[in-house]
C-alpha positions in Angstrom: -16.1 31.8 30.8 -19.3 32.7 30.0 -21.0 31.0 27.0 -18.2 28.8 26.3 -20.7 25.8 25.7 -22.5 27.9 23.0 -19.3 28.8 21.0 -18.3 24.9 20.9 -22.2 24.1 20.1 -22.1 26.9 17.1 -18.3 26.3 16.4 -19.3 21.9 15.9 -22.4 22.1 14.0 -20.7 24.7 11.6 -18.1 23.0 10.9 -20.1 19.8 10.5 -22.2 21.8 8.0 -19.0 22.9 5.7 -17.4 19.0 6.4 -20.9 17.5 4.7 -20.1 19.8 1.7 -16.3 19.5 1.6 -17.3 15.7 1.8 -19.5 15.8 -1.2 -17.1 17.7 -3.3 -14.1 15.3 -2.0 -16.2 12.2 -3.0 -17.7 14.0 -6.8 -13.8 14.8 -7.4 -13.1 11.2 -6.5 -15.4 9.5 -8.7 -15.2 11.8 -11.4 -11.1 10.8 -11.8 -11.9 7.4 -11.2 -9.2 5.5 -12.9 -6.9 8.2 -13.5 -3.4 7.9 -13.3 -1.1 9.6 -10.6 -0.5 12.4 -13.1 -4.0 13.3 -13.5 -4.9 13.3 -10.0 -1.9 15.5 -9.1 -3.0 17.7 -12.0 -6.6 18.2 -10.4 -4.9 18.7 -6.9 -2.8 21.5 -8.5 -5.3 23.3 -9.6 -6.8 26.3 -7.4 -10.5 24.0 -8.0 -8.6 21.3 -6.2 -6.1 22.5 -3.8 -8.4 25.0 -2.3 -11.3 22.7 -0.9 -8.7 20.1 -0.5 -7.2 22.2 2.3 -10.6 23.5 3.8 -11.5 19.6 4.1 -7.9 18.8 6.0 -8.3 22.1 8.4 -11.6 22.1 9.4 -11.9 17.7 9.4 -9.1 18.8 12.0 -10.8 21.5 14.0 -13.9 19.5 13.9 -12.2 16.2 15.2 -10.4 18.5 18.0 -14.2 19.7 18.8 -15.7 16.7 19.4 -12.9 15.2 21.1 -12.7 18.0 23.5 -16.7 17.0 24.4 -15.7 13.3 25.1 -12.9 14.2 27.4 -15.0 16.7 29.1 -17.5 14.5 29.6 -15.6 10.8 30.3 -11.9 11.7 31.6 -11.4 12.7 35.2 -10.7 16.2 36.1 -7.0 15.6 37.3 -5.8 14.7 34.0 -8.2 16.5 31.5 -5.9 19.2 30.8 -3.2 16.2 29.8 -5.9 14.8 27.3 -6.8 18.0 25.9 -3.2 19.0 25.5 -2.6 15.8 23.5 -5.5 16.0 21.6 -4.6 19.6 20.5 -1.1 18.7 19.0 -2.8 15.6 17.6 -5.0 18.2 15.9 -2.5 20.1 14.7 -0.4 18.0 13.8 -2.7 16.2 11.3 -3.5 19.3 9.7 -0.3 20.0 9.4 0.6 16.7 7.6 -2.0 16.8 5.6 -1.8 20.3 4.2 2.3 19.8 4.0 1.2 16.5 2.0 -1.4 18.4 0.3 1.4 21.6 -0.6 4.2 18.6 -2.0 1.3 17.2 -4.3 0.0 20.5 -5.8 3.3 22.6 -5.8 
């Protein structure tokens, strides 16, 4: 596989870029409902302002944590049982996105 190394290089640093912004808009929503009731906050979650970055912070937080753990098994595990790690760290990936956005889907719907 040529340039593989690039792609994940690219792939990381973008979707560290997009986390630091998701982050800021995650921590503004935060303290701008601070004190709000259970109500209010589901209100704000239902709403398309909400919901949407809500999601994008879950997927790519997961894509970006499947990244980076992908660079510390390929540089600390041994060779025999990288694939095993990688495999685990995959469905780990997945399936924190998936709780989170089926979390996220139960709030807003």
């Amino acid at each position: 596989m040529t340039h593989k190394g690039t792609a994940t290089f690219i792939a990381q640093r973008a979707s560290a870029v997009a986390l630091l912004f998701l982050v800021i808009w995650f921590l503004w929503g935060l303290s701008a409902h601070a004190g709000a009731g259970h109500e209010e906050m589901r209100l704000w979650l239902s709403a398309p302002t909400g919901w949407a970055p809500m999601g994008l912070l879950i997927a790519v937080g997961a894509f970006h944590m499947r990244i980076g753990l992908n660079e510390i098994i390929d540089d600390y595990i041994d060779s025999g049982m990288r694939g095993v790690f990688k495999l685990l760290n995959l469905f780990a990936a997945v399936g924190a996105a998936a709780i989170g956005l089926g979390s996220l889907y139960l709030i807003a719907a």
